[in-house]
C-alpha positions as CSV (number, residue, x, y, z in Angstrom):
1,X,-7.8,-39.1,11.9
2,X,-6.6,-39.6,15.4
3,X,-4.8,-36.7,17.5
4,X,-4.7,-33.1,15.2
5,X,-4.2,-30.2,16.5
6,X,-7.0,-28.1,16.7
7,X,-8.1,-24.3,18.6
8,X,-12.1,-24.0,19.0
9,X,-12.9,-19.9,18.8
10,X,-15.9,-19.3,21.2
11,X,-16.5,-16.1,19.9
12,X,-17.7,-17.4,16.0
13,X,-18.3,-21.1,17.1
14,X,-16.0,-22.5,14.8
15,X,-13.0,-25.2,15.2
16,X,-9.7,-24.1,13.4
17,X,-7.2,-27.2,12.1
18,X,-3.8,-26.1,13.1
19,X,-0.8,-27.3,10.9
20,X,1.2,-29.9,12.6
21,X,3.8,-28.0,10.4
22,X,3.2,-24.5,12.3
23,X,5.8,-23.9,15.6
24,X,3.7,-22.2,17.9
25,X,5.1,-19.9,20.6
26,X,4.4,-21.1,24.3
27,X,1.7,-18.4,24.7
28,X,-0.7,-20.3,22.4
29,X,0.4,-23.9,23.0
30,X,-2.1,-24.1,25.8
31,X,-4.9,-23.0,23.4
32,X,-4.6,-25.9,21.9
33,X,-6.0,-29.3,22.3
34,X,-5.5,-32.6,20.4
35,X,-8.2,-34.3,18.8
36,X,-9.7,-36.6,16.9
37,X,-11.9,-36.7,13.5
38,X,-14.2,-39.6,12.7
39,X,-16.3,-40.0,9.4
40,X,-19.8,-40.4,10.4
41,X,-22.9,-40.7,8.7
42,X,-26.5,-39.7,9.9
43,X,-29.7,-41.1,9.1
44,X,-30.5,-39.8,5.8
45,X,-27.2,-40.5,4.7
46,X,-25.4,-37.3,4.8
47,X,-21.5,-38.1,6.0
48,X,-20.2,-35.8,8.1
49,X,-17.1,-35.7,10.4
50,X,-17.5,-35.9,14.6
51,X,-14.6,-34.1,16.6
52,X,-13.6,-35.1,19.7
53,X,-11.2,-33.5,22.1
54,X,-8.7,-35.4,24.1
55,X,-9.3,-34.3,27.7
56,X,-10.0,-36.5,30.9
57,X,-13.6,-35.7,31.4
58,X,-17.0,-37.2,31.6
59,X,-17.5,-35.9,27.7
60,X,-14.3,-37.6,26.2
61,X,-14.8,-40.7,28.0
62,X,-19.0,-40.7,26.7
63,X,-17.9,-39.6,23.0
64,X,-15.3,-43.0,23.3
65,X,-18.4,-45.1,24.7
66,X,-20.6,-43.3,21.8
67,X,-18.0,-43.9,18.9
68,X,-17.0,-47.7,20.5
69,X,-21.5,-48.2,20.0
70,X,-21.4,-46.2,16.9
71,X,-19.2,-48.6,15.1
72,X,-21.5,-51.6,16.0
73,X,-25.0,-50.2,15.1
74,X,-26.9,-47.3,14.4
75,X,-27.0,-45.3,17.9
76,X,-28.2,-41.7,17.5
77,X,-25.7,-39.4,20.0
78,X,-27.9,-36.4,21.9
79,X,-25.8,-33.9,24.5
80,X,-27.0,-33.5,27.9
81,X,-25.1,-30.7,28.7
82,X,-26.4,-30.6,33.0
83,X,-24.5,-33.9,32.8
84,X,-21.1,-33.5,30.5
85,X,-21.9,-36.4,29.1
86,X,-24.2,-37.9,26.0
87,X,-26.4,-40.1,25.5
88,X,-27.5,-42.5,23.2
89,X,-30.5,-43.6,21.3
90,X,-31.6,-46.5,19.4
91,X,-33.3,-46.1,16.3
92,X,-37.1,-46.7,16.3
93,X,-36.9,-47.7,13.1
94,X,-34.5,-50.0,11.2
95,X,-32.1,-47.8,9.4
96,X,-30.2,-49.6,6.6
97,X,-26.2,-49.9,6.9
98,X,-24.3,-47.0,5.6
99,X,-23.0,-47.3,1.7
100,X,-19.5,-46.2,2.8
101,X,-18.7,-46.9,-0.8
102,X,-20.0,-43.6,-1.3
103,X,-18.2,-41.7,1.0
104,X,-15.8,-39.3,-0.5
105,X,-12.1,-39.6,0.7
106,X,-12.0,-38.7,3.9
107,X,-8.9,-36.0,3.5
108,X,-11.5,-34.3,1.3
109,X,-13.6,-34.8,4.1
110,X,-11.4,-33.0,6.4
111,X,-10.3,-30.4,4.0
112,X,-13.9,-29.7,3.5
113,X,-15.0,-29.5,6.7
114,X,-12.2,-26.9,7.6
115,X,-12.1,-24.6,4.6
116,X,-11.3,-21.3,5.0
117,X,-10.1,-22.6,8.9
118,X,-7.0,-24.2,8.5
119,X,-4.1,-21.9,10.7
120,X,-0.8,-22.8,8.9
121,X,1.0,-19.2,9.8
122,X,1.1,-17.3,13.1
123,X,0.0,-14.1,10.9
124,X,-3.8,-15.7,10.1
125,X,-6.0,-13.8,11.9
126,X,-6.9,-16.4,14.3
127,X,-3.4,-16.5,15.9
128,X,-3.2,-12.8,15.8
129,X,-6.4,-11.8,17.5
130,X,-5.6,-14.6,20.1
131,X,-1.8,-13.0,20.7
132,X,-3.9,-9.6,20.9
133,X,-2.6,-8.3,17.7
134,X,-5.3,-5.9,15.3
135,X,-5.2,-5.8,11.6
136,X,-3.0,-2.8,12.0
137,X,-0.5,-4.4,14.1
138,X,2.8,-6.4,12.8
Protein backbone atom coordinates (compact mmCIF):
# COMPACT_ATOMS: atom_id res chain seq x y z
CA UNK A 1 0.00 0.00 0.00
CA UNK A 2 2.26 2.74 -1.29
CA UNK A 3 2.32 6.40 0.46
CA UNK A 4 -0.25 6.45 3.82
CA UNK A 5 0.00 8.71 6.20
CA UNK A 6 1.35 7.57 9.20
CA UNK A 7 2.81 9.35 12.93
CA UNK A 8 5.36 6.93 14.83
CA UNK A 9 4.88 7.78 18.92
CA UNK A 10 8.45 7.29 20.48
CA UNK A 11 7.14 7.31 23.68
CA UNK A 12 4.98 3.63 23.36
CA UNK A 13 6.94 2.48 20.22
CA UNK A 14 4.02 2.18 18.15
CA UNK A 15 3.08 3.56 14.41
CA UNK A 16 -0.41 5.26 14.19
CA UNK A 17 -2.31 5.06 10.47
CA UNK A 18 -3.74 8.45 9.98
CA UNK A 19 -6.92 8.79 7.87
CA UNK A 20 -6.29 10.23 4.60
CA UNK A 21 -9.86 11.55 5.41
CA UNK A 22 -8.68 13.49 8.68
CA UNK A 23 -7.61 17.57 7.89
CA UNK A 24 -4.90 18.05 10.05
CA UNK A 25 -4.01 21.54 11.37
CA UNK A 26 -0.43 22.83 10.22
CA UNK A 27 0.98 22.19 13.71
CA UNK A 28 0.80 18.41 13.22
CA UNK A 29 1.35 18.17 9.37
CA UNK A 30 5.08 18.02 10.01
CA UNK A 31 4.60 15.02 12.38
CA UNK A 32 3.73 13.20 9.78
CA UNK A 33 5.46 11.22 7.25
CA UNK A 34 4.27 9.12 4.17
CA UNK A 35 4.89 5.65 3.94
CA UNK A 36 4.64 2.54 2.60
CA UNK A 37 3.16 -1.02 3.72
CA UNK A 38 4.50 -4.27 2.07
CA UNK A 39 3.13 -7.87 2.89
CA UNK A 40 5.96 -9.91 3.88
CA UNK A 41 6.48 -13.22 5.07
CA UNK A 42 9.35 -14.66 7.34
CA UNK A 43 10.79 -17.93 7.41
CA UNK A 44 8.37 -19.93 9.19
CA UNK A 45 5.68 -18.54 7.26
CA UNK A 46 4.15 -15.99 9.41
CA UNK A 47 3.01 -12.85 7.02
CA UNK A 48 3.53 -9.74 8.42
CA UNK A 49 3.57 -6.16 6.97
CA UNK A 50 7.17 -4.04 6.65
CA UNK A 51 6.77 -0.12 6.91
CA UNK A 52 8.88 2.06 5.29
CA UNK A 53 9.11 5.79 5.54
CA UNK A 54 9.65 8.03 2.63
CA UNK A 55 12.60 10.19 3.53
CA UNK A 56 15.98 10.79 1.60
CA UNK A 57 18.26 8.80 3.77
CA UNK A 58 20.67 6.00 3.74
CA UNK A 59 17.60 3.81 5.52
CA UNK A 60 14.83 4.52 2.74
CA UNK A 61 17.22 4.06 -0.01
CA UNK A 62 18.56 0.31 1.84
CA UNK A 63 14.77 -0.66 2.73
CA UNK A 64 14.13 -0.02 -1.51
CA UNK A 65 17.44 -2.17 -2.24
CA UNK A 66 16.05 -4.79 0.55
CA UNK A 67 12.38 -4.83 -0.84
CA UNK A 68 13.79 -4.62 -4.80
CA UNK A 69 16.07 -8.27 -3.31
CA UNK A 70 13.20 -9.33 -1.34
CA UNK A 71 10.88 -9.75 -4.25
CA UNK A 72 13.48 -11.98 -6.09
CA UNK A 73 14.51 -14.42 -3.27
CA UNK A 74 14.54 -15.12 0.17
CA UNK A 75 16.95 -12.33 1.69
CA UNK A 76 16.71 -12.12 5.49
CA UNK A 77 16.82 -7.96 6.40
CA UNK A 78 19.08 -7.18 9.83
CA UNK A 79 19.45 -3.23 10.99
CA UNK A 80 22.79 -1.89 11.51
CA UNK A 81 21.83 0.99 13.20
CA UNK A 82 25.93 2.66 13.43
CA UNK A 83 25.34 2.62 9.68
CA UNK A 84 21.53 3.78 8.87
CA UNK A 85 21.35 1.29 6.77
CA UNK A 86 20.52 -2.69 6.55
CA UNK A 87 21.74 -5.40 5.56
CA UNK A 88 20.99 -8.40 4.02
CA UNK A 89 21.42 -12.12 4.36
CA UNK A 90 21.06 -15.18 2.37
CA UNK A 91 19.54 -18.07 3.68
CA UNK A 92 21.76 -20.96 4.75
CA UNK A 93 19.36 -23.12 3.98
CA UNK A 94 16.84 -23.41 1.14
CA UNK A 95 13.61 -22.00 2.26
CA UNK A 96 10.58 -22.95 0.15
CA UNK A 97 8.66 -20.06 -1.80
CA UNK A 98 5.97 -18.46 0.17
CA UNK A 99 2.14 -19.99 -0.30
CA UNK A 100 0.82 -16.41 -0.91
CA UNK A 101 -2.41 -18.27 -1.54
CA UNK A 102 -2.63 -18.24 2.10
CA UNK A 103 -2.18 -14.80 2.83
CA UNK A 104 -5.27 -13.14 4.14
CA UNK A 105 -6.31 -9.91 2.28
CA UNK A 106 -3.98 -7.58 2.78
CA UNK A 107 -6.58 -4.62 4.01
CA UNK A 108 -7.18 -7.12 6.79
CA UNK A 109 -3.66 -7.18 7.00
CA UNK A 110 -3.42 -3.55 7.51
CA UNK A 111 -6.44 -3.24 9.65
CA UNK A 112 -4.87 -5.80 11.78
CA UNK A 113 -1.75 -4.52 12.12
CA UNK A 114 -3.11 -1.05 13.19
CA UNK A 115 -6.01 -1.93 15.55
CA UNK A 116 -6.71 0.11 18.18
CA UNK A 117 -4.12 2.81 16.14
CA UNK A 118 -5.86 4.20 13.47
CA UNK A 119 -6.22 8.46 14.18
CA UNK A 120 -9.41 9.27 12.11
CA UNK A 121 -10.36 12.48 14.60
CA UNK A 122 -8.17 15.29 16.00
CA UNK A 123 -9.83 14.32 19.52
CA UNK A 124 -7.96 10.60 19.70
CA UNK A 125 -5.68 10.86 22.18
CA UNK A 126 -2.74 10.63 19.95
CA UNK A 127 -3.45 14.01 18.34
CA UNK A 128 -4.36 15.50 21.66
CA UNK A 129 -1.29 14.62 23.65
CA UNK A 130 0.81 15.78 20.60
CA UNK A 131 -1.18 19.41 20.43
CA UNK A 132 -0.41 19.27 24.36
CA UNK A 133 -3.98 18.78 25.31
CA UNK A 134 -4.79 16.40 28.75
CA UNK A 135 -7.89 14.25 29.16
CA UNK A 136 -9.32 17.14 30.91
CA UNK A 137 -8.79 19.62 28.27
CA UNK A 138 -11.36 20.42 25.22
Amino acid sequence: MPGILTHYDEDNQELYYVSPDLELPESLEGQTKITDLYAAQTHDGTFFIWWVNHSDTSWFRAAQKALRTAREEWVRVVSRKGANTYDLYDPENPIPDPDWSKLPPFIEMVEDSFEGRLVNSLEHPLLRKLRGLHDDEQ
